[in-house]
N, C-alpha and C positions, 0 to 999 in steps of 0.2 A: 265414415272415413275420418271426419273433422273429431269427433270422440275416439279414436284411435291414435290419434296425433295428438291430442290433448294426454291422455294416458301415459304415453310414451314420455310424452314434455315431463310429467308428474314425474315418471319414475326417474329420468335422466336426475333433478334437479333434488330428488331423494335421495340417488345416490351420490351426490357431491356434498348435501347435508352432510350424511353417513361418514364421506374421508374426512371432511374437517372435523367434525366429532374426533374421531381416530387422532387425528394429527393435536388436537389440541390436549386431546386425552393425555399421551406423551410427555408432552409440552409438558402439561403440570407436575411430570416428575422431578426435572430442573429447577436450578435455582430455589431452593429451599433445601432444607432439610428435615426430616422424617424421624419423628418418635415413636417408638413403641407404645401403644397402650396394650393390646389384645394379642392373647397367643394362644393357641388351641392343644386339648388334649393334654394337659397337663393336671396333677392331680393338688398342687400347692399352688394356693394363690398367686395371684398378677404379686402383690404387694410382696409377697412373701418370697417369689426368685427377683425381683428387682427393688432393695428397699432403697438403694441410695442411686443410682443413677438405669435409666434404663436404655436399649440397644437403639441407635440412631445411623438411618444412612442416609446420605448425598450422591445423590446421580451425577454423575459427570458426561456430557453428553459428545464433547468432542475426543473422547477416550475411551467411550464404552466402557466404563469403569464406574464400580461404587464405593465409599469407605465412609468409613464411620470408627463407630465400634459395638461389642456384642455385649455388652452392662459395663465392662471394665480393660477388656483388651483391645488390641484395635482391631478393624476388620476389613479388608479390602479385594476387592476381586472382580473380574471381570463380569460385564453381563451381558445376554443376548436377547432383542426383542423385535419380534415382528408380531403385526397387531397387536391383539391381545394377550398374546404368547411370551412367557419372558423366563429367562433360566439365570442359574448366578451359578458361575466357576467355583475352582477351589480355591479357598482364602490362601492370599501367600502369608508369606513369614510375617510375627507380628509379636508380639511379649508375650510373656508365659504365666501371667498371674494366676492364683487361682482365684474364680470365681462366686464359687458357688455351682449350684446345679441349673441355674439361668441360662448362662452362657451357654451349656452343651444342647439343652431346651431351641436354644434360637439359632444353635447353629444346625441343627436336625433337622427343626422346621423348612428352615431355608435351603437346606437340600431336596425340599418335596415340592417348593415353589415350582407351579408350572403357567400360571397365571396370572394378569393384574386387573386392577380396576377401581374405582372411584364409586364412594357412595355421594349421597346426595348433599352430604356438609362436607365433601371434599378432600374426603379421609383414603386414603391409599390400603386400599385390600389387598393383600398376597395370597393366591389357592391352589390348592391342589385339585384341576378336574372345577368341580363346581363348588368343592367344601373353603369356605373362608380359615387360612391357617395362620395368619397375621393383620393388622389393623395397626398400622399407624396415624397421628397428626403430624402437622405443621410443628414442627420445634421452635420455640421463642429463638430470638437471636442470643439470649444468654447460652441458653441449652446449646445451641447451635456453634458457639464459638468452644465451651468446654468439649465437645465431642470432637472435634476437629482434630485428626491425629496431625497436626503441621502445626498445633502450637501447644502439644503438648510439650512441656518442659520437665515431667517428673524424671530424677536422674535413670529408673530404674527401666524408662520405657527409649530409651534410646537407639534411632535407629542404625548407627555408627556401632553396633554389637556385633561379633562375628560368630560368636557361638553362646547360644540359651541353652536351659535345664529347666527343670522341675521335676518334683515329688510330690510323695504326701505322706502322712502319719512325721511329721505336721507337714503340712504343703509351703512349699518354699520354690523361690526360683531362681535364677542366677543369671546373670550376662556378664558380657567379657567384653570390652573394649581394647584398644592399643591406647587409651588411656587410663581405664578404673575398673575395677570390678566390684560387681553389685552381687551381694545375695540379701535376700527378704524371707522373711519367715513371720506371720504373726504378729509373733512378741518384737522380733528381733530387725531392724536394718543395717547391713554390712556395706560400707561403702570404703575400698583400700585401691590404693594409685597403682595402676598396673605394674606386675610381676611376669620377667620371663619366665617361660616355664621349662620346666627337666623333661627332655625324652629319654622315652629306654632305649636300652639299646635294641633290643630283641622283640618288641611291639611297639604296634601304634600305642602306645599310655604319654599321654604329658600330663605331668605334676606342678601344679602352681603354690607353693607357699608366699604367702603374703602376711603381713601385720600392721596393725599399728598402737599406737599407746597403750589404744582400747582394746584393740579383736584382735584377733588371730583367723585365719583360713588355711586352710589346708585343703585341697582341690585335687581330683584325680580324673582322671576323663580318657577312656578305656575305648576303642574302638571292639565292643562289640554291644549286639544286641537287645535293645531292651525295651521292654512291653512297662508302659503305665499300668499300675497297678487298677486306676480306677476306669479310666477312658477304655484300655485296653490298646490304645495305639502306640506302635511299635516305633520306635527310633534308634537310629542307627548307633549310638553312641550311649556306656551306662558313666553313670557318676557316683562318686562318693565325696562326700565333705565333711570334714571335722571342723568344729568353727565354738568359740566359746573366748570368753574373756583372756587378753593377753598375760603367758605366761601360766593358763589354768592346769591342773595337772588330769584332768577329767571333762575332754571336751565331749561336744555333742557332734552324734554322731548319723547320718542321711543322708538316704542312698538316692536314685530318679533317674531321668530318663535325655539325652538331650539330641543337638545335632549342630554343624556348625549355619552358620547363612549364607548363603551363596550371594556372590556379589551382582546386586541387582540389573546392575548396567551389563550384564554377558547375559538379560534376557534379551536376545532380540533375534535377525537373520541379518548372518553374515556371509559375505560372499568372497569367493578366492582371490586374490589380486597376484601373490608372491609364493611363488612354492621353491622352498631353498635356494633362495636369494637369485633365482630368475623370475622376470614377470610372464603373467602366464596371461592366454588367451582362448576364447573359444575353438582356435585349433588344435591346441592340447587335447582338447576332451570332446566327446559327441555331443554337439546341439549346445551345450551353454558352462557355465563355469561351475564352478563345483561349489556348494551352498550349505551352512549351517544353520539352523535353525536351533537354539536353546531355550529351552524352559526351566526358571531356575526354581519354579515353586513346585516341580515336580523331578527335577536335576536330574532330566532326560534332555536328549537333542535327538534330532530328525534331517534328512537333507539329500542331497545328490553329490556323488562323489566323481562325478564324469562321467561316469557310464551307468551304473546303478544307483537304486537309493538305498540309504541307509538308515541306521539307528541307532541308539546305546544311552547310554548313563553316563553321568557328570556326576566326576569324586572333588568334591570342594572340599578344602580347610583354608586355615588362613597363607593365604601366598602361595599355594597347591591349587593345582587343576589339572586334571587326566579325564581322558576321555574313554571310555570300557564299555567292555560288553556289546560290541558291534557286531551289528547283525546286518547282512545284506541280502539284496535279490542278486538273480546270479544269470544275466546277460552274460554274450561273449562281449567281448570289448577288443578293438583293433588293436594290435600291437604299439600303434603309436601314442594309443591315447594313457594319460600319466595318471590316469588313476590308483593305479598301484602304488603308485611316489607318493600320492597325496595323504592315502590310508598309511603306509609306514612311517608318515613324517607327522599325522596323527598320533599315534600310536605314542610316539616320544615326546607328547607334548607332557609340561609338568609345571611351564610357568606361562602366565598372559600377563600381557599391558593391553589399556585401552587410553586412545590418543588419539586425536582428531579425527573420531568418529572411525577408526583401525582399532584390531584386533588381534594384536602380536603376542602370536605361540610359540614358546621355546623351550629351552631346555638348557640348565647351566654350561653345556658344550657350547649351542648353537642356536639361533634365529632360525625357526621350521618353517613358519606359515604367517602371512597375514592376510587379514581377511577386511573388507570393509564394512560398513554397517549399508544396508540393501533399502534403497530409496522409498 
């Protein structure tokens, strides 16, 4: 009996070994940052997809979040881990440089990550299953402060852009600010003080002409669809640019692919407060208030509209928001409950403010909805 008690004492105080293991395991993700050395499956050299900077991330642990960047764009996204288990989201919005064939290498891999863990010099393994698919160190704090997208200061990575592009045959990229526009190419860097632009009348097309001493741009941006030529990823918006020395009678001529960015701050969950200018309560609607949910790196929303739930898509541009393509479950609903008001005064939505932590939908007519940001 007394060696059965001993036994037991054994295993209890192995299994509290074991969680701290665990827990400290974790730990070592924080507060550092993370280089790339090793990346599996690839048929060109380490040196040869990373020769000037290689892909670095930083856990953040009271946001479940990781960023960094992938060799030269940034990279940020959520991440989820129990035990040994750990997955990374879809990267949101971030510059459109090209690369190289690196970047799409480390972005592939880190969609197969399913696993973490630490070898014996402390190095951070990413796997798939049992196969080692990544291998980072410890980033020096030099490395560490250039990878930091919050002090990058290159004009051309700026997160104040509301609508990117890129190409290729030559790869080039564009952003747009309400103060500058940037295009890059190779040879070439375009930097012109922002220009409004011409809509058509008969399509979504805005035409931005810009100049100065030096360049010229000439900018078109088409609301229809278009497929990267190399990636194959499809974005909702195509582009053309003519761009060449001011006054050239023979400029250059590239076409690519873009989309606008959705404003960061309309990711969250919002809940109903004001449905055309009365305030509303849980006796409006069955059980609780009516609730949005947005995700802007995928410019869908999700949520409960008082009686049902719902869904649909988020049409961004700059100072534009509608909400489309809703789709519901199909409860009856009591005659009293205003769910019907709430969906057709959705419906009309086409401009927002956000302000002290509200959410105000409207429409040049009228004030439809506010919502609050949900504790």
């Amino acid at each position: 009996m007394k060696t059965k008690a001993i036994f037991y004492m054994l295993i209890s105080v192995l299994g509290l070994v074991s969680c701290e293991e665990n827990i400290t395991d974790k730990e070592q993700l924080y507060n550092t940052s993370w280089e790339l050395e090793y990346i599996s499956g690839t048929r060109i050299a380490f040196e040869g997809l990373y020769p000037d900077k290689k892909p670095i991330l930083t856990f953040d642990k009271s946001t479940n979040r990781v960023s960094g960047n992938n060799s030269c764009n940034g990279y940020a996204t959520d991440v989820t881990l129990e035990d040994d288990q750990i997955s990374f989201g879809e990267p949101g919005i971030t510059t459109m440089m090209y690369c190289g064939e690196g970047e799409n290498q480390f972005l592939n891999m880190m969609k197969k990550v399913n696993k973490f863990g630490f070898d014996q010099e402390g190095k951070l393994l990413l796997y798939h299953d049992d196969v080692v698919l990544l291998k980072f160190h410890k980033a020096d704090k030099t490395t560490e402060a250039h990878s930091n997208p919050s002090s990058m200061t290159t004009q051309h990575q700026t997160s104040k852009s509301y609508f990117k592009a890129a190409g290729t045959e030559p790869f080039w990229s564009l952003h747009i600010s309400e103060k500058q526009i940037s295009f890059t190419t190779p040879s070439d860097s375009i930097i012109t003080p922002y220009a409004k632009p011409i809509a058509a009348m008969d399509n979504n097309v805005k035409t931005y002409k810009v100049a100065t001493e030096a360049h010229m741009l000439h900018i078109q941006i088409s609301q229809k669809e278009c497929t990267n030529a190399m990636s194959g990823e499809v974005s909702p918006y195509s582009v053309t640019i003519d761009y060449g020395k001011t006054n050239t009678m023979e400029p250059t001529h590239v076409e690519g692919c873009g989309q606008y960015i959705t404003d960061y701050r309309l990711h969250d969950i919002w809940v109903l407060t004001t449905l055309n200018g009365m305030n509303m309560t849980t006796d409006h609607f069955a059980k609780e208030l009516p609730n949005i949910e947005i995700n802007t790196t995928k410019n869908r929303f999700a949520g409960y509209a008082g009686c049902n739930r719902m869904t649909g898509q988020i049409f961004f541009e700059k100072h534009l928001l509608r909400f489309t393509n809703v789709a519901m479950t199909k409860k009856m609903c009591p005659g009293s409950n205003q769910e019907r008001q709430f969906l057709e005064a959705l419906k009309k939505v086409t401009r927002y403010n956000i302000e002290n932590n509200q959410l105000i939908l409207s429409n040049p007519d009228e004030e439809l909805l506010i919502l609050k940001k949900a504790d």
